[in-house]
C-alpha positions, 0 to 999 in steps of 0.5 A: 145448642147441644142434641143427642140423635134420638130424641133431641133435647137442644139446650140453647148457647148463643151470644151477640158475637161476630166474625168475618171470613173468607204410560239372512237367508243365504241364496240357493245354488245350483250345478251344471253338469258336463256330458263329454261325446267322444266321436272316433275317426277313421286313421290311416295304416302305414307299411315301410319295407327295407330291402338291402341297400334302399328302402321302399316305402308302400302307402296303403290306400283302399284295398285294390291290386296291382297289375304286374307289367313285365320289365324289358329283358336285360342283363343283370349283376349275379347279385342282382339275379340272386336277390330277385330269387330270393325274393320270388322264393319269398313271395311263393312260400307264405311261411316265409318271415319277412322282417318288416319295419315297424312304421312310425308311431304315429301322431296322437289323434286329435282331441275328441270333440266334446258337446256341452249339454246343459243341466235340468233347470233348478227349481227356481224357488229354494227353500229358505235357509233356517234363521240362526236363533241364539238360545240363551244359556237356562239362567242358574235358579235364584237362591230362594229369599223372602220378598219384603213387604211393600210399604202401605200407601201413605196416608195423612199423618193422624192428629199428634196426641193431645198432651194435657199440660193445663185448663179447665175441662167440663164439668169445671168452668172459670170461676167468671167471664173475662172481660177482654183485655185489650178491648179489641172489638171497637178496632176490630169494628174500625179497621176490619175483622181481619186487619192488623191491628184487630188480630193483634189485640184479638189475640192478646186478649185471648192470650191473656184469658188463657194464662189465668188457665195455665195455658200459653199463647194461642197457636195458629197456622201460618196461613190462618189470614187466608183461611176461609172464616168457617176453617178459621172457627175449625182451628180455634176450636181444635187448637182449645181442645188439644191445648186441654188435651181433648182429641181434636175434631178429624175435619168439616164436612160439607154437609154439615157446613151447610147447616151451620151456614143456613144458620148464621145466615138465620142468625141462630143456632144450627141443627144437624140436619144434613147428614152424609151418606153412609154416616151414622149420628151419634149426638151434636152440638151448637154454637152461634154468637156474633162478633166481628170475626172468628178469633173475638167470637170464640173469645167470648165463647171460651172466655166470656160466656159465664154471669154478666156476659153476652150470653143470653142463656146465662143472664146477669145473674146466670142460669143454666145456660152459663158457660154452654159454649164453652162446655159445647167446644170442650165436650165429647172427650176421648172416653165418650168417643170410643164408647159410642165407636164415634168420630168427631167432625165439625161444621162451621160458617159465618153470615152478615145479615141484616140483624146482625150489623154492624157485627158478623154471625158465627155458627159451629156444630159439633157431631159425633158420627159413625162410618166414614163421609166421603171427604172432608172440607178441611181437615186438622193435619192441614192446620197442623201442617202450616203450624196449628197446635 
C-alpha cells in the first residue's frame, strides 16, 4: 500500500508470507626601665700636724673647744723653750703659714644604694605583627597565537554511500516471480523461523534470486539472530536498497512501529497514522505478507511478487498490483527525497494471529517526513556497525 500525505490513494500489495521475531605572628616585647637613687652620706674631716721630732695627729669631731689647763713650772732645755716660743708667736699672728700635712686620702665611699623602680606596664595586647605574603613575579605575557578550534561532538557516522554495482531499480522489474530455491518454507515451518536450518536455506535462496540480478550474497549484521523481528525487516529492506545504490531508510520510529504492529496484528496493511511531534509527512508506503520470518517474507516481497505468486494483488495472470512490494522497498530514491527536503524512516513488526497459522504476519511501512523524531528504535549505522551493508 502506498499514500501520498493529501489526499491518500492507497494502492494495495499484500502476499500470504510470515516471520517471526523477537565532579607567624611574632610575640611582643616590652623594657623595663632602670632608675638609679644616689643617696649622700656625711664623711668625716681628718687633720695631722707635724711638729719637729713627733707628730700629733687631731681627730676633728663636732665643733667644740677646748679648755687650756696650765702645766706645772718646771725647768726646760733652750730648745725647748725656744720651740714653745715659736709656736705662741704662731698662734698669735694668724698670718702665719703653718705647713700642715695633707691627711690621707681617704677610702672611696661606699657605692650608692640604687632602688629599682619597675617600668609602666605594656599594654597587654600587641598589635599583630604583618603575615609575609610572597608576591609572585608578574608572569612574562604569552606571545599572542590563535587558539585551535574544539573538535565538534561526535555524532553517528552517516550511512556509507550507496554504490550502484547491479539490480533492477523501479520502474524496471524482474521479468517474472522466482520460485525459491531451495524450498526453505517447509523447514522453516519444521524447525522454527529462526533455526539453523531455515536461515540457511532462507538465505540460499535469496542468494540465488539476487545473482539472476547481478548482485552478491545478501549481507547481514552479525548479531541479526538476535534482532528483534521488526529490526530484522528494517535491515533486509535497507541491505536491498543500498545493494541497488538507493539511500538507506535513517532508523524505526516508534510511532510508526506501532502502526505496523496494529497492522500484522490485523493481518493487513498498515496505514501511517501516528505521527511524531515536530514531524511532517510528506508520502508513505506498505507492505504485509505472511511467511515464517523476516528473511522468507522479504523473499517473496523482492523475488516472488510478479504473475503466478502469492500476490493477491497480481493474480495469475498479473494485474496491477504485480511487483508492488517490491517497488514499495526500492521506492523514494535520492532524487525524490531531496526535492521533497524528506527523510526516509521506517516502521516494522511481526504478529501471530489466528488467521494467519501456521504462517507469521509481517508488516512495514515506509514514510518520508520533514524535521526530525525524538529518536530512533533503530537506526542503520547500528546494523552497519555489527556488519550490514
Amino acid at each position: 500500500m502506498t499514500g501520498p500525505s493529501v489526499p491518500t490513494s492507497p494502492r494495495p500489495a499484500s502476499t500470504m508470507n510470515r516471520a517471526a521475531r523477537r565532579r607567624n605572628a611574632r610575640p611582643a616585647g616590652r623594657t623595663l626601665r632602670r632608675v638609679g637613687l644616689v643617696v649622700s652620706v656625711p664623711g668625716a674631716t681628718i687633720l695631722a700636724a707635724t711638729s719637729g721630732q713627733g707628730a700629733a695627729l687631731v681627730a676633728a669631731g663636732p665643733a667644740h673647744h677646748d679648755e687650756l689647763v696650765a702645766a706645772p713650772h718646771r725647768t726646760e732645755s733652750p730648745l725647748v723653750a725656744m720651740r714653745r716660743i715659736i709656736e705662741r708667736e704662731m698662734a698669735e699672728d694668724p698670718t702665719t703659714t703653718t705647713t700642715t700635712t695633707a691627711p690621707p686620702p681617704a677610702s672611696p665611699p661606699p657605692p650608692a644604694p640604687t632602688t629599682t623602680i619597675a617600668a609602666p606596664p605594656v599594654a597587654a595586647v600587641a598589635a599583630p605583627v604583618p603575615r609575609e605574603v610572597t608576591v609572585p613575579p608578574a608572569p612574562h605575557p604569552a606571545p599572542p597565537t590563535t587558539a585551535a578550534p574544539r573538535p565538534a561532538p561526535p555524532r553517528p557516522a552517516p550511512p556509507p554511500a550507496p554504490t550502484r554495482t547491479a539490480g533492477l531499480l523501479p520502474p524496471a522489474n524482474p521479468a517474472g516471480s522466482i520460485a525459491p530455491s531451495p524450498q526453505f518454507e517447509s523447514v522453516c515451518l519444521t524447525e522454527g523461523a529462526l533455526s539453523a536450518g531455515c536461515l540457511a536455506q532462507t538465505l540460499q535462496a535469496t542468494d540465488v534470486a539476487r545473482a539472476k540480478e547481478g548482485l552478491g550474497p545478501l549481507a547481514l549484521p552479525g548479531d541479526y539472530a538476535q534482532l528483534t523481528a521488526a529490526e530484522q525487516l528494517f535491515v533486509l529492506a535497507d541491505t536491498e536498497r543500498v545493494d541497488r545504490g538507493l539511500p538507506p531508510a535513517v532508523g524505526l520510529v516508534n510511532e510508526f512501529d506501532q502502526d505496523a504492529a496494529a497492522a500484522a496484528a490485523g493481518d493487513s496493511d498498515p496505514v501511517a497514522s501516528l505521527v511524531p511531534p515536530g514531524v511532517g509527512l510528506v508520502r508513505w508506503a506498505s507492505n504485509w505478507g505472511e511467511n515464517a520470518g523476516a528473511l522468507g517474507s522479504n523473499y517473496n516481497w523482492m523475488y516472488d511478487d510478479g504473475p503466478g505468486s502469492g500476490n493477491l494483488a497480481c493474480g495469475a495472470g498479473g494485474g496491477g498490483g504485480c511487483w508492488g512490494h517490491r517497488d514499495n522497498i526500492l521506492g523514494f530514491n535520492a532524487g525524490q527525497l531531496a526535492a521533497a527536503h524528506g527523510t526516509l524512516v521506517m516502521g516494522a513488526a511481526e504478529a501471530a494471529p489466528a488467521a494467519a497459522k501456521p504462517w507469521m504476519s509481517d508488516t512495514e511501512l515506509f514514510v518520508v517526513i520533514t524535521g526530525h523524531p525524538a529518536y530512533y528504535v533503530y537506526t542503520w549505522a547500528q546494523a552497519v556497525e555489527a556488519g550490514a551493508h
